[in-house]
C-alpha positions as CSV (number, residue, x, y, z in Angstrom):
1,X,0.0,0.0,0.0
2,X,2.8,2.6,0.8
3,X,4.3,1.4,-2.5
4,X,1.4,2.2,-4.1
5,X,1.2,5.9,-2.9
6,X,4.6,6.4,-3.6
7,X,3.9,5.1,-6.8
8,X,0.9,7.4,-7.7
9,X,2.9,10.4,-6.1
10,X,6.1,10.0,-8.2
11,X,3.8,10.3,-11.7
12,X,1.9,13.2,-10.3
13,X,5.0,14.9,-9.8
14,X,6.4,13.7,-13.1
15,X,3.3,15.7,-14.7
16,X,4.4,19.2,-13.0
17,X,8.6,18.7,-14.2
18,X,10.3,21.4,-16.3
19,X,13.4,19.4,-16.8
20,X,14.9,16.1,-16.9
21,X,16.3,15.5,-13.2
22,X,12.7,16.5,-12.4
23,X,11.5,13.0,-14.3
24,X,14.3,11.5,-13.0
25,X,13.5,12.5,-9.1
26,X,10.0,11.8,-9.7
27,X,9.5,8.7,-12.0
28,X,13.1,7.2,-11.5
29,X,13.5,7.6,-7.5
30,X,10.0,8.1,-6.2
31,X,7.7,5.7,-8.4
32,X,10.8,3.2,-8.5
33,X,11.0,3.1,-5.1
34,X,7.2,2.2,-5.0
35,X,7.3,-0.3,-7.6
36,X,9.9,-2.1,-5.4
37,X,7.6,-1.5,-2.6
38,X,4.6,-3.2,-4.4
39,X,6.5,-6.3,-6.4
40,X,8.8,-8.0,-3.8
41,X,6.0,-8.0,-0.9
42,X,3.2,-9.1,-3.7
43,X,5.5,-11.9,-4.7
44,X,6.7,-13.0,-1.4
45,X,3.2,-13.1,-0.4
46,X,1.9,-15.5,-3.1
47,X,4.8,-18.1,-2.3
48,X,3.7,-17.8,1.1
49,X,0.0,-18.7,-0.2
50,X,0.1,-21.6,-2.2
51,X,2.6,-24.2,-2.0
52,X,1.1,-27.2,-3.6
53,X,0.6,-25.2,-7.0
54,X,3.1,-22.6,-6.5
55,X,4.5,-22.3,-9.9
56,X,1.1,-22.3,-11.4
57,X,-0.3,-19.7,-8.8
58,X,3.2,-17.3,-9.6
59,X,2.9,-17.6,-13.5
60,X,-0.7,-16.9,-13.6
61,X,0.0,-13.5,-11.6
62,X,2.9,-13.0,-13.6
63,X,0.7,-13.0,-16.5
64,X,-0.2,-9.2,-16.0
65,X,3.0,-8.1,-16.5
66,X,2.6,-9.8,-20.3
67,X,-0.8,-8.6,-20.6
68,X,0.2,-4.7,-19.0
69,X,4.1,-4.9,-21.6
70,X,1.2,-5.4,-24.2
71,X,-1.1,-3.3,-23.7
72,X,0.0,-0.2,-22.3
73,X,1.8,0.9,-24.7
74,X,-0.3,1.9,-27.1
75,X,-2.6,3.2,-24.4
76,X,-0.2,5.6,-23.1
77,X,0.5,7.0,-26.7
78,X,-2.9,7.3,-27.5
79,X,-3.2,8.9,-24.1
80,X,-0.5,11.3,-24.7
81,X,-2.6,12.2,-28.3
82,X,-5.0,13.3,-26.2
83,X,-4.3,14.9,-23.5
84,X,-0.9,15.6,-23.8
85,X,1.8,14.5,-21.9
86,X,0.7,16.0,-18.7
87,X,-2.5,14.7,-18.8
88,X,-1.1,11.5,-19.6
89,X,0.7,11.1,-16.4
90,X,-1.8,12.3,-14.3
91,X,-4.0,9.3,-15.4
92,X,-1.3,7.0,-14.9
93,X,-0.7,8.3,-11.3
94,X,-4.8,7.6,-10.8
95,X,-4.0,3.9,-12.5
96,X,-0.9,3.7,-10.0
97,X,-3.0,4.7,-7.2
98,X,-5.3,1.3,-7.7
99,X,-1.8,-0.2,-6.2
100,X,-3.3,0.6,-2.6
101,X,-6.8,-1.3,-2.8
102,X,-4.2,-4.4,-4.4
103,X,-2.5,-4.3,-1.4
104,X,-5.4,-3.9,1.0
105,X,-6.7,-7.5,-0.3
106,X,-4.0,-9.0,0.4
107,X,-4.2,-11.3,4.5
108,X,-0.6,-11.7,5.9
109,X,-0.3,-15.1,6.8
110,X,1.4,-16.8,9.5
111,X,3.5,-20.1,9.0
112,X,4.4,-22.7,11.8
113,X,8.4,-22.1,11.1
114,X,8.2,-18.4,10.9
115,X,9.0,-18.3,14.5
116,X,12.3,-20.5,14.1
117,X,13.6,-18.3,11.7
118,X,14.2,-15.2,13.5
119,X,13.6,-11.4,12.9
120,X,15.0,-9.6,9.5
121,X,18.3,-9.2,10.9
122,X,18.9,-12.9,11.9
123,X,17.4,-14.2,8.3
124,X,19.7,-11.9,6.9
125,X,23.3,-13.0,8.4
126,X,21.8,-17.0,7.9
127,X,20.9,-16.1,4.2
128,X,24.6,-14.3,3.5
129,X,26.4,-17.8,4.9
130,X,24.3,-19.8,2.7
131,X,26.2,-21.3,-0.1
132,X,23.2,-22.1,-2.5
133,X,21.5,-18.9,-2.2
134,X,24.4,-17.2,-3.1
135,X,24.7,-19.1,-5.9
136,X,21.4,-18.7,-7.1
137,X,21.3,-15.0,-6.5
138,X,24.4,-15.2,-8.7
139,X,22.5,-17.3,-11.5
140,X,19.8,-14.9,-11.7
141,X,22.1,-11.5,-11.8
142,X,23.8,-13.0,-15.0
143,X,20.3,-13.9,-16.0
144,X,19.2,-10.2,-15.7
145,X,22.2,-8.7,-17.5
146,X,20.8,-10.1,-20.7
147,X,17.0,-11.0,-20.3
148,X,16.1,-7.5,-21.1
149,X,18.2,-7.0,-24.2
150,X,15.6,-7.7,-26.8
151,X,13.3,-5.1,-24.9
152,X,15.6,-2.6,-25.2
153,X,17.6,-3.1,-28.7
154,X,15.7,-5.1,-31.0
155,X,13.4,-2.6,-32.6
156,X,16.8,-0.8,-33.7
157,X,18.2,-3.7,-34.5
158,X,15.7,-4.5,-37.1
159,X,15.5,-1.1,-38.5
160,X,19.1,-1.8,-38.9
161,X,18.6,-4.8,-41.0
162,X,15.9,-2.6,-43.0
163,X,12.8,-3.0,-41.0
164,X,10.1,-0.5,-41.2
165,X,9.1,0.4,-38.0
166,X,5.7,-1.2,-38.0
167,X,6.7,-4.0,-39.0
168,X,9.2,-4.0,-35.5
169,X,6.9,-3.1,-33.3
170,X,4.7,-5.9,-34.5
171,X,7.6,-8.5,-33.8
172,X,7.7,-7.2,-30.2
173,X,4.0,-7.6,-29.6
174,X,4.6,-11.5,-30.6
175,X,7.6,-11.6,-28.0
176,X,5.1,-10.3,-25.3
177,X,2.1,-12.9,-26.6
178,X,4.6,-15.6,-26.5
179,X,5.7,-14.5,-23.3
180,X,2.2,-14.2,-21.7
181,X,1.5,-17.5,-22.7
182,X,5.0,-18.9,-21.4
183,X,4.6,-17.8,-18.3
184,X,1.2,-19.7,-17.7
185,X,2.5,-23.1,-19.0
186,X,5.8,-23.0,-17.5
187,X,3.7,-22.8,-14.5
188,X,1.4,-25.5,-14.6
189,X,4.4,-27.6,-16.3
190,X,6.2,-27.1,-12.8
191,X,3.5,-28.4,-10.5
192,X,3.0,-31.2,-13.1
193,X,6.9,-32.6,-13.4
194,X,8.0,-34.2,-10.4
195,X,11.1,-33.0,-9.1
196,X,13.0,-29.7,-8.4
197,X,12.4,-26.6,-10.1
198,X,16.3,-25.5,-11.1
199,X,16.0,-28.0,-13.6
200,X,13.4,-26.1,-15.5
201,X,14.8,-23.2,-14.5
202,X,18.2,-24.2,-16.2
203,X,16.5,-25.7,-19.0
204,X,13.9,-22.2,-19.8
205,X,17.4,-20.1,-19.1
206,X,19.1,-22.5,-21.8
207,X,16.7,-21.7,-24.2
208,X,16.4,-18.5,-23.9
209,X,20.1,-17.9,-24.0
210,X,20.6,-20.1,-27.4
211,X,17.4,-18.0,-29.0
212,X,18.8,-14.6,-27.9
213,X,22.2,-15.4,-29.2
214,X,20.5,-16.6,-32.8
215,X,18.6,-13.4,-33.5
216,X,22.0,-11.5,-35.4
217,X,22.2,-14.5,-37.5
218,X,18.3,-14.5,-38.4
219,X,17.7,-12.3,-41.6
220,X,14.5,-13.8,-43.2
221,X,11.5,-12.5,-41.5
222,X,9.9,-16.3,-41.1
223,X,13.3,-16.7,-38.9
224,X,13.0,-13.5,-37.2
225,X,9.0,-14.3,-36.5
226,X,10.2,-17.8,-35.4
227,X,13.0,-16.8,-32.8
228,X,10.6,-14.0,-31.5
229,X,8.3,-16.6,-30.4
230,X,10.9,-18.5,-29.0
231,X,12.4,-15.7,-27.2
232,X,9.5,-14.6,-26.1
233,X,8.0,-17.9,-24.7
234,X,11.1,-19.4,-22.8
235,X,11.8,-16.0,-21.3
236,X,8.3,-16.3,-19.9
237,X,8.3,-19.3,-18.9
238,X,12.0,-19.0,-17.2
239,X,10.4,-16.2,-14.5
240,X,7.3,-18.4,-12.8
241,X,9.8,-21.1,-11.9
242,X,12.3,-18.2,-10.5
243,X,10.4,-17.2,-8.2
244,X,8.9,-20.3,-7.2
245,X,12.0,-22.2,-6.7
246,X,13.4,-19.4,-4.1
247,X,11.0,-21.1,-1.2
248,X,12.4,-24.1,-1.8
249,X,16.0,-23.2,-1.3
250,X,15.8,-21.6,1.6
251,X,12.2,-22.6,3.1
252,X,8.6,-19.6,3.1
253,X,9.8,-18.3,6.5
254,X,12.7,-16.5,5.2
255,X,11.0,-16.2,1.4
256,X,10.4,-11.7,2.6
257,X,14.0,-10.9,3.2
258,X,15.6,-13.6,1.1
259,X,13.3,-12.2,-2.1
260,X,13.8,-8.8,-1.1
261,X,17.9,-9.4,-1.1
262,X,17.8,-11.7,-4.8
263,X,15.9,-8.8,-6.2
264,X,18.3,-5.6,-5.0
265,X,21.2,-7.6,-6.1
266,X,19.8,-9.3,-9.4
267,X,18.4,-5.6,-10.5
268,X,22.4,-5.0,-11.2
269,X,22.1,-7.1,-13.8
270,X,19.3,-5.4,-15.3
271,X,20.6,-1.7,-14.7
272,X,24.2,-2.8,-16.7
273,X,23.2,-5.2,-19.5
274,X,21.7,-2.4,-21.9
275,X,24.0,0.2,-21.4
276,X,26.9,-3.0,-22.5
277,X,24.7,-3.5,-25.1
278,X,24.8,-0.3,-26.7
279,X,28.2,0.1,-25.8
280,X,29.2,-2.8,-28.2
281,X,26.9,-1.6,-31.0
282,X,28.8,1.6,-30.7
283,X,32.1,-0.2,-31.2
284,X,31.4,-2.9,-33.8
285,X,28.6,-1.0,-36.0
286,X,25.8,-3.6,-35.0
287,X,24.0,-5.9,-32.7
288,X,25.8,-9.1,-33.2
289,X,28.1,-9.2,-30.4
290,X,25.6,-7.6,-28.2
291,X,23.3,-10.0,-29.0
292,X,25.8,-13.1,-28.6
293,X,27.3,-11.5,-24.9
294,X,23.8,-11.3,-23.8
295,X,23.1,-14.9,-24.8
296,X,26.6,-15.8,-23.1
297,X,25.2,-14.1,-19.8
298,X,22.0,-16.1,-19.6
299,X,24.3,-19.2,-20.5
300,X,26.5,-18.6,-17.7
301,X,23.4,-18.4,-15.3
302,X,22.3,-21.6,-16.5
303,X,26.1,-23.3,-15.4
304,X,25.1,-22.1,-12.1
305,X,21.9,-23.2,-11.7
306,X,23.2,-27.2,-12.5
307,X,24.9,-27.2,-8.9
308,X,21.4,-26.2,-7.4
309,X,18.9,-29.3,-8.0
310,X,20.2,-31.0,-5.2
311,X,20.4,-28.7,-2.9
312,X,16.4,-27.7,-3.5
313,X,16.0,-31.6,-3.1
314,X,17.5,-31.9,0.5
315,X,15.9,-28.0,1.3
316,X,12.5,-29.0,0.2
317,X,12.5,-31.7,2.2
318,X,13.2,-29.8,5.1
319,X,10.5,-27.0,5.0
320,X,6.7,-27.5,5.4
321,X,5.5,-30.3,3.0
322,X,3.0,-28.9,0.4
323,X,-0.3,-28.5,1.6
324,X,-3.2,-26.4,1.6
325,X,-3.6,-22.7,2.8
326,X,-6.5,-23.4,4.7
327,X,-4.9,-26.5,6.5
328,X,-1.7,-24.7,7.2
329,X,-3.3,-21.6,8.3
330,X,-5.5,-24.1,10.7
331,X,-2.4,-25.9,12.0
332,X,-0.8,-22.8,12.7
333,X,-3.8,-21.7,15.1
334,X,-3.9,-25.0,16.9
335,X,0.3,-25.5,17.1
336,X,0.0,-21.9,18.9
337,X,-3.2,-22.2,21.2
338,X,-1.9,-25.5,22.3
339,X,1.4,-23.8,23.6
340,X,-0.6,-20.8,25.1
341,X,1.0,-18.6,22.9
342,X,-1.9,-17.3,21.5
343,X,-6.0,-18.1,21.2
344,X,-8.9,-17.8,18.9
């Protein structure tokens, strides 16, 4: 909720700037900060919900991040047509604001292990001497650096191989359809296959990483349309089984501060894989070798994520075995009115 308002306030202010450190105060500090607010918690909180369909729960609510990547673009142009850029922000601020009735719906939850695992501080120093979170925090920084690539150069890469720009934007709406649709099967594909998650992790990173690194050599537009879809739907499907792996490693009652630290240190990755990007198209004249590094960086990820499945095997094992919210939320209440600690 108080990402939310942060949120809302950042774009209102946005809509009042007269220069460019003014959008970045507003929009880059204050509405980033909410965002961050809104995500981690929201995230945290669905793993903390569900943990016999986990996956499937976390890729059909990452399914509004396809649907919103879609969508609202084109909305905010043709809100911008209209009311000008001003206007435009002010109506995002009122869409931003919707952030606080979200986070009103959502019932914290107490877990039978939460008291074993400490306050913040004590997750914290176990999470920093645990040897295959680090590694996974690792895995998906690499990840990051080059997940984002396509999002950020491929319409100019494509006008550099003599695409009209229609024709680009178009490719990028079937990355985000293939996407949306990755995410959801992924999901369900993760609840359905026994065993840990990492491996599908590792295999969705693979993918992706061999289809990013193809798209320089792709010139006919059936081969462009092809890796799009490709792109598009293992990248998807790679961020359900992220997220939902992270309880298993290191168990729901630390899944807050040990999402919270993955996501500050993976966002790294994000903020320096575009700038390297552009950086090599500056130097060589095009996007091949910024398309291959990136490929490289997602490939590297996937090395680290083959030491994992066994570790999520013997850390699954020692959480809370999957059952139903209701049942767990009911054990909980009995576990803590037979100790006295608490009572209906």
């Amino acid at each position: 909720m108080a990402g939310g308002i942060l949120a809302a306030s950042g774009m209102l202010l946005a809509s009042l700037a007269t220069s460019l450190t003014h959008l970045y105060l507003s929009i880059g500090l204050l509405s980033g900060s909410g965002w961050a607010l809104t995500f981690t918690p929201t995230m945290a909180c669905l793993s903390r919900y569900f943990s016999r369909r986990r996956s499937l729960a976390t890729g059909l609510a990452l399914t509004g991040v396809g649907l919103s990547s879609f969508a609202f673009a084109p909305l905010f142009q043709w809100l911008v047509s209209r009311y000008a850029w001003r206007g435009a922000l002010l109506l995002v601020s009122a869409l931003s604001l919707h952030l606080v009735a979200c986070g009103a719906l959502l019932r914290p939850l107490s877990l039978r292990e939460d008291p074993v695992m400490g306050g913040p501080g004590t997750q914290l120093t176990s999470l920093l001497h645990h040897g295959p979170f680090l590694r996974y925090t690792a895995a998906l920084t690499l990840i990051n650096t080059g997940y984002f690539i396509p999002y950020v150069h491929l319409m100019a890469h494509l006008q550099d191989v003599d695409w009209d720009p229609l024709s680009a934007a178009f490719l990028l709406s079937v990355v985000a359809v293939s996407d949306l649709v990755g995410r959801v099967a992924s999901g369900w594909l993760a609840d359905a296959v026994p065993g840990p998650v990492a491996r599908l992790l590792m295999l969705w990173t693979t993918l992706t990483g061999v289809s990013l690194s193809l798209f320089p050599m792709a010139r006919a537009p059936t081969a462009l349309m092809a890796l799009a879809v490709a792109y598009g739907f293992t990248s998807g499907a790679l961020t359900p089984v992220a997220f939902s792996m992270l309880p298993e490693l290191v168990g729901t009652g630390r899944i807050y501060c040990g999402l919270g630290l993955v996501q500050m240190v993976e966002s790294i990755g994000g903020l320096l894989g575009a700038p390297l990007s552009g950086y090599f198209r500056d130097v060589t004249g095009n996007y091949t070798v910024s398309f291959v590094v990136a490929g490289a960086f997602l490939l590297a990820g996937s090395g680290i994520l083959i030491t994992l499945p066994y570790f999520c095997s013997s850390a699954s094992t020692s959480t809370s075995k999957p059952r139903d919210l209701v049942t767990e939320a009911a054990d909980t209440k009995v576990s803590l009115t037979k100790e006295g600690l608490g009572e209906d």
